[in-house]
N, C-alpha and C positions, 0 to 999 in steps of 0.2 A: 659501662659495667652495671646490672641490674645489681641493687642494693635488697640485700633482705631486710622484708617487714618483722621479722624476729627481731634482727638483729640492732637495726637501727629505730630507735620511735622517733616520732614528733614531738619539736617538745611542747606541744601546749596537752601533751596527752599524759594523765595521771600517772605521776612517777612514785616508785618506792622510795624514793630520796623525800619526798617530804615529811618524813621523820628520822631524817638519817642526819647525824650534826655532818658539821663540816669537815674538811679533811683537817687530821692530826694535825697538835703541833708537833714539829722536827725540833730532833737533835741538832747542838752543835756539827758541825764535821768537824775532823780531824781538824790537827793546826796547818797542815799541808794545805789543806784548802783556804787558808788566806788570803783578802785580794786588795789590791791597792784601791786609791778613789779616784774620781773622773781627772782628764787629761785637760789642762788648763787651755789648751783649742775649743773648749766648747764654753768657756767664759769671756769670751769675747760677744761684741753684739752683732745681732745676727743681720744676714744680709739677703738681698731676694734677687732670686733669679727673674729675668726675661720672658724668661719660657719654661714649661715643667721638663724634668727630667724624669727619668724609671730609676728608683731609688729600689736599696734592698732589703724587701719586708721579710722579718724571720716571725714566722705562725709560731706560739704554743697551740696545743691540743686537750688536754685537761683541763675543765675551767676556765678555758678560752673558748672552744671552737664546740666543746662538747662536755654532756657529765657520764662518766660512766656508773652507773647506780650501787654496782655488785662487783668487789673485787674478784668473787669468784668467778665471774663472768666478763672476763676483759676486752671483748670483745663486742659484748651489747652496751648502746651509749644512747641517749638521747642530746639533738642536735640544738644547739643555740638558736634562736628564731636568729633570720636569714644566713645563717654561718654557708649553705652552699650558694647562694648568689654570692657574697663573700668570696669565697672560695674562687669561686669562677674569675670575680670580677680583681683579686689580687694578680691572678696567670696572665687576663691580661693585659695590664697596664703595668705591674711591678717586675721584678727577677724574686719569687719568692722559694724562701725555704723554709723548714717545718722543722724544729727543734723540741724536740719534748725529754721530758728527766724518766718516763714511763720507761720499762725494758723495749728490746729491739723488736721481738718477737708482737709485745702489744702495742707497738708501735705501726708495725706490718697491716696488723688485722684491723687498727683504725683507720689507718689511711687507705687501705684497700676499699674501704666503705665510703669512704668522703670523695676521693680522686678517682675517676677511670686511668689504665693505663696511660695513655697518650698523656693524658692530666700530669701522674707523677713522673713521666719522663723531661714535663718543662720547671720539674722543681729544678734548683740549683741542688739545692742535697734534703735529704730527709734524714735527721738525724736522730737520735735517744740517748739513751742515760751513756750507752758506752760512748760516747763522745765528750761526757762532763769531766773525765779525768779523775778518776775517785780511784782513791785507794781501793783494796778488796774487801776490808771491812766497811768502809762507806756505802759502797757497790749495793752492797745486800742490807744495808740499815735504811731505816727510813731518818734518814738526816739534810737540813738544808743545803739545798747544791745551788751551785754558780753558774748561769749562762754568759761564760766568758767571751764575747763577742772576739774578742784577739784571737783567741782561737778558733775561730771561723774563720776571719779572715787571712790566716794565713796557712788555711788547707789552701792543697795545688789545686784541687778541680775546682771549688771557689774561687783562690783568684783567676783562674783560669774563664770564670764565668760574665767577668765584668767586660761588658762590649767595646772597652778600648783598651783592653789588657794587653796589644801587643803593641801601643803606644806611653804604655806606664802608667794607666788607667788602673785603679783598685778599691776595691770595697774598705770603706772605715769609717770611723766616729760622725763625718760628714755626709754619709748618703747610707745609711744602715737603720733601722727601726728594728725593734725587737717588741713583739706582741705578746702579755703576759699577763695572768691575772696576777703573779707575788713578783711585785716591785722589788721582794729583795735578790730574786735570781739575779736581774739585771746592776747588783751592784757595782758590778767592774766600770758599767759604761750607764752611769744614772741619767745621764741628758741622751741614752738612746734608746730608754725603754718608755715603752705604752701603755701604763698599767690597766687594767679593766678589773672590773669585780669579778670575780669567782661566779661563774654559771654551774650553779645545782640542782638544776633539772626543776625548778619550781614553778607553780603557774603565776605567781606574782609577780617572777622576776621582771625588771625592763626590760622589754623586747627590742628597743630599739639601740641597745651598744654597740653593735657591729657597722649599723648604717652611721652612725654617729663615728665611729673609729673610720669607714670609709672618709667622709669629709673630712677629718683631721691628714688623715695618708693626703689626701690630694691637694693640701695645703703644703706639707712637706714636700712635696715636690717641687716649689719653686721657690724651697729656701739653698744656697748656697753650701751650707752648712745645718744640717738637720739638729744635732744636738745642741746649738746656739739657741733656736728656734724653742727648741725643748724645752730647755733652762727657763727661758724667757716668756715662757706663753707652755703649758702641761697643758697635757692632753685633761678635757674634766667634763667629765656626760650634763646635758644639760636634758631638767626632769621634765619639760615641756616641748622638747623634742616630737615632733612629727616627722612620719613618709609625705612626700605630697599625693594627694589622694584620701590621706588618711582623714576623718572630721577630729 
């Protein structure tokens, strides 16, 4: 799918976000939205697999993968340096999905830009805000929401995704990653999230988090239990990070 040069920039290319602060702080939500803390499975010490397996990595998209500059424009984003070899390179060696708290609508018109078709039909699901559960005054508030991993994995066409689901194979706490720049969405399952810093379109920013998040993914992959791993060893950008090639 050919990408518009409108719609998408480079991001080492001057953005209006370098005067823009950060995103808001959020409201509370509701009490509804309450969530319990991690699952004492993942306090145990961790154990290493033989051989890697294909674990399943859930993308955010704002602040993760991309910044959008201009609410009014949700559609135009500037892209994380390497976020599409990223991209590419999650499809394929992971089962990945794409969860973002954005509406559905500018959920469509980013990933329409990041993925070719063929690309988003090997997601497992692509998901937005109407999957967070929020009441309807939540819905329309800018309040902090929850990326309740439970609730992922116990949509049908999810578990239906895990390559030995007709053996009792399923997605959970042990083979799940969650990619996020706000460490508190992932409150429910704290040993399954990957926090990153917030990408704002800036030319300072480090370029190298994504390839850095790369090698941490393909270390999880030969732990038995990913969120043991977590606990025990977080993910943490190191600031003398190179590509090789790079001086």
């Amino acid at each position: 799918m050919a990408i518009s040069s409108t719609s998408v920039r480079n991001s080492h290319a001057p953005s209006s976000a370098s005067s823009a602060p950060r995103r808001d702080n959020k409201s509370p939500p509701s009490p509804i939205a309450q969530i319990q803390g991690p699952r004492p499975q993942a306090l145990l010490p961790p154990t290493t697999l033989p051989s890697p397996r294909r674990i399943l990595v859930v993308l955010d998209l704002n602040g993760t993968l991309l910044h959008r500059p201009s609410a009014r424009h949700p559609s135009r984003f500037v892209k994380r340096p390497h976020a599409q070899h990223f991209l590419d390179y999650c499809l394929d060696t992971f089962h990945l999905a794409i969860w973002s708290s954005a509406r559905p609508q500018n959920v469509a018109n980013m990933v329409s830009q990041l993925l070719t078709n063929a690309q988003r039909r090997r997601c497992v699901v692509i998901w937005a805000r109407d999957k967070l559960r929020l009441c309807a005054n939540d819905y329309d508030a800018r309040v902090q929401v929850y990326k309740r991993l439970s609730n992922l994995w116990n949509d049908p066409h999810v578990r239906a995704s895990h390559p030995d689901a007709l053996d009792g194979g399923h997605w959970d706490q042990t083979n799940t990653v969650l990619v996020d720049d706000s460490p508190e969405k992932g409150r429910s399952e704290p040993y399954n999230i990957l926090p990153i810093p917030e990408f704002v379109g800036l030319q300072d920013e480090p370029a190298n988090v994504l390839p850095q998040v790369h090698d941490y993914l393909n270390r999880l992959c030969y732990q038995s239990n990913v969120s043991r791993y977590m606990r025990e060893t977080p993910f943490a950008l190191d600031p003398d990070y190179t590509l090789a090639g790079e001086s």
